[in-house]
N, C-alpha and C positions, 0 to 999 in steps of 0.2 A: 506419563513417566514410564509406565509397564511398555509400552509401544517403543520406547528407546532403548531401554534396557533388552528389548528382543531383538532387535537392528541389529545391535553395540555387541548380542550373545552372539547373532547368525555371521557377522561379520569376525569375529573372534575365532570363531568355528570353522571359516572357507579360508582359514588359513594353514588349516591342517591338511587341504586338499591336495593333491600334487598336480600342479602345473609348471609351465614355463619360467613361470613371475608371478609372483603375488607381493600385495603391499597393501597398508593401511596407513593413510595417511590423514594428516587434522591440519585448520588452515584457517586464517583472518585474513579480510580483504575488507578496508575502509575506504570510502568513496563518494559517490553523491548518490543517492537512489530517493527516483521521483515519480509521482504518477503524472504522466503526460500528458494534460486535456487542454485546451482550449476552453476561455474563459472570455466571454465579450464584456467589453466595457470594465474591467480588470484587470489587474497582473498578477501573475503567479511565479512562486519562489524555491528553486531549487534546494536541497536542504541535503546537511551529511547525512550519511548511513555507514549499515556496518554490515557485515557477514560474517560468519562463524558454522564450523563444523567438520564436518571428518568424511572420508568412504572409502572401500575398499577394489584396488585394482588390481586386474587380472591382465598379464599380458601374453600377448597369442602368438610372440616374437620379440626380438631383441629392440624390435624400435616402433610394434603396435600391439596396443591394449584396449580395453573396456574398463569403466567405473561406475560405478553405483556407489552411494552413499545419503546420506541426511544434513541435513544446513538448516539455519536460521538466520535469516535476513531482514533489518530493518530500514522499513522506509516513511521518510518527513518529507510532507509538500505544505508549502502557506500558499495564503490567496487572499486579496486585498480587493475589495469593489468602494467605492465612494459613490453619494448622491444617487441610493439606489431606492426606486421606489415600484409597489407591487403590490395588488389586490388579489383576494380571493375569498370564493364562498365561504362563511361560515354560517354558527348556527348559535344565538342566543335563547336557550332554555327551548320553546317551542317557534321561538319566531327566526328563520332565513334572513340574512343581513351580507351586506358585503363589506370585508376586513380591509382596510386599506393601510400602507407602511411606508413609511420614510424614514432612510437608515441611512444614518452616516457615521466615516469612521468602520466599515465594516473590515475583519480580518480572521479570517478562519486556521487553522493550523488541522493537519489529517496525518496520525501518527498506524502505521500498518506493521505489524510483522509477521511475516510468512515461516511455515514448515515448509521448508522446499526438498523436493527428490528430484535432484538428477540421477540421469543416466548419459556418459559420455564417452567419446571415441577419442582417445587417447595416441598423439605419436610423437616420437622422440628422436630427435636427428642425431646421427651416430658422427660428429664435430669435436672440434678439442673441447670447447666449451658447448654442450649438447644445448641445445633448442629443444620446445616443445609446443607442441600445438593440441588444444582440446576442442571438441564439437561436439555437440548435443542438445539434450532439451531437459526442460525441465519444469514440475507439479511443483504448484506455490496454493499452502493452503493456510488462509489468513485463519492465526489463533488470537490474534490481539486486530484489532481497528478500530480505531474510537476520531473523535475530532472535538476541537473546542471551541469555540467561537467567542468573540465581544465585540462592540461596535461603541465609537464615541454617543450616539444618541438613536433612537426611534422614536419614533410620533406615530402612534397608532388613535384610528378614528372607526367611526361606526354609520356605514351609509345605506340607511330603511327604504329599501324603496318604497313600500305602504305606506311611508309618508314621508317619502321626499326631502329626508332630513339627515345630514350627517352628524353624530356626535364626536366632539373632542372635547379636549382642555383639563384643566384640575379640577373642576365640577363635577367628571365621569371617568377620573380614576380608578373610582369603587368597580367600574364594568371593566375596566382593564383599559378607556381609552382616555389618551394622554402622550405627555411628553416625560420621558423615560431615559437617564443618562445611564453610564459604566455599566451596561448590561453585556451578562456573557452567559453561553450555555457549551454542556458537554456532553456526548451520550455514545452510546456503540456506533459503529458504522454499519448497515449490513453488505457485504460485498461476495463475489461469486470467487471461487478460485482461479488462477491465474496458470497461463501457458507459460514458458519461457524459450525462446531458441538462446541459448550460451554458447559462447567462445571464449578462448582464453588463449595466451601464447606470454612465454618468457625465457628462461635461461635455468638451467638445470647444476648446481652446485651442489656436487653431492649428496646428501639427503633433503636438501633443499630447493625451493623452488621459488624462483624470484619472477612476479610474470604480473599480466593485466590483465584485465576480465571485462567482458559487458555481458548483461542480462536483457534480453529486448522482450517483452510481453507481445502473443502473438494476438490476444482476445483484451476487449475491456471488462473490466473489472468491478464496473459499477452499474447497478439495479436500475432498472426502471421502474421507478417509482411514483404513486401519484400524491404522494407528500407534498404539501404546501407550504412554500421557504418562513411563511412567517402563521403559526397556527392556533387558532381560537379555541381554551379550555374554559367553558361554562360551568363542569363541573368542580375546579375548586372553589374557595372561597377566602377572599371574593374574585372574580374573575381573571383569568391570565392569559398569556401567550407564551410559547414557547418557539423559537429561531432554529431550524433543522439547519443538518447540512448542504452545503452547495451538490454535493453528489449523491445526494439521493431527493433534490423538492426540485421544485416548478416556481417561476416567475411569471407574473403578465408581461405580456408583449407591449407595445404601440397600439396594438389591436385588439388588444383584450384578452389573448389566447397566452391558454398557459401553456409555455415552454421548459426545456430541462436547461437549467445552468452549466449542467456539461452533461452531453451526449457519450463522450467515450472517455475513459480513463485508463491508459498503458503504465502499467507498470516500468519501468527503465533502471537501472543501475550499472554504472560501471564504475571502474576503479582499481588502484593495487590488491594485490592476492599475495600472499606467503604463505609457503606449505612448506610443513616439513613430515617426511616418508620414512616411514621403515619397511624393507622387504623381507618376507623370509623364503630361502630357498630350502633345498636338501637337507644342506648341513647346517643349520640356524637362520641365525639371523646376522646378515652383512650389509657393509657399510654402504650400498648404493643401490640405487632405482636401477633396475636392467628392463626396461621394454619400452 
């Protein structure tokens, strides 16, 4: 909160500056915003989002400027796998074992919201009805990421290789292996900050601004991780498992080899934008945007 509050002062403050043009303006743009990845054996589900936030522009002429300001943006992506099955090492008490899982009904949801700073190049066509065009880029730094997950069933089992034996059934529930319905799990996401190159263009109505947006993520977004999608705790009691998310665990292959469920994750958003400006010149504050 202190961190905005100093933005929200410095930008309050570079309004007493004298230049060409100055203006502060605030602004909602609702849309779709998704993280982009490729999911085999899967589908994955576009979801709304929202934007929200304000900055303050300087303009270096009648029809170009600069802006800087602060935003918050949220982004929903689902993802659905069926008849999904996957092993890996685990460890009961002192003895190596391999976890094995059969999961159906899987469906994950990954909710993100980003602190974003742009910085943008701003121009405005001197038209009866003015045009504007925005470019730039912009710092997304996730303060919220979390994801949830449930699946209609798992079946998890217990295969010793020291004696050649696999456990399952209701008999070795107490160990955690068994057949297991309406299970779901929730927890942080860890994800790296995100680039953005932004555009925007619409129509200028007096202290208004009526126009579209997209946010294209230049880097992915998600961790390499060696988290294992479906994972063995020995230490509660009595035994458990816990279901990570798809964007940060590993699957077995056909081969045996553990793989990531998604390699790259881009952040994407676009959508309507409405802004509305105030500028102040010389003599106050007047009724339109001039750069």
């Amino acid at each position: 909160m202190k961190y905005c509050l100093t933005i929200i002062s410095f930008l309050a403050g570079a309004l007493s500056l004298n230049a060409q043009s100055k203006a502060l303006s605030v602004f909602i743009a609702p849309g779709i915003s998704d993280l982009n990845y490729t999911l085999g054996g899967g589908t994955k589900k576009s979801n709304f989002g929202l934007q929200f936030g304000g900055d303050f522009r300087y303009g270096f002429t009648e029809t170009l400027g600069i802006a800087a300001g602060l935003e918050f943006s949220l982004y929903n992506s689902s993802s659905r796998l069926d008849n999904l099955y996957t092993h890996n090492d685990a460890r009961d008490d002192t003895i190596n074992f391999e976890l094995r899982s059969r999961i159906n009904g899987y469906t994950e949801k990954q909710q993100i919201v980003f602190l974003q700073i742009p910085i943008m190049l701003n121009y405005v066509g001197q038209t009866s009805v003015p045009f504007y065009v925005s470019i730039g880029a912009k710092l997304g730094i996730p303060v919220i990421s979390r994801f949830e997950n449930s699946m209609t069933d798992i079946e998890t089992s217990g295969y010793y290789e020291h004696e050649d034996k696999e456990y399952t059934g209701p008999e070795f529930l107490f160990r955690g292996f068994g057949k297991f319905t309406d299970r779901n799990f929730q927890n942080k996401l860890k994800l790296t900050p995100a680039v953005f190159l932004a555009a925007e263009t619409g129509v200028r109505l007096g202290n208004i601004y009526l126009g579209l947006y997209v946010d294209y993520g230049l880097i992915s977004i998600a961790q390499t991780s060696p988290k294992s999608f479906v994972e063995y705790n020995d230490t509660s009691e009595p035994p458990s498992f816990t279901v990570n998310s798809i964007l940060e665990s590993t699957y077995s292959d056909q081969n045996g080899i553990q793989q990531p469920f998604v390699e790259k994750a881009i952040p994407l958003s676009f959508g309507f934008k409405l802004r509305f400006a105030l500028e102040r010149g010389g003599s106050g504050f007047v009724d339109h945007i001039d750069f």
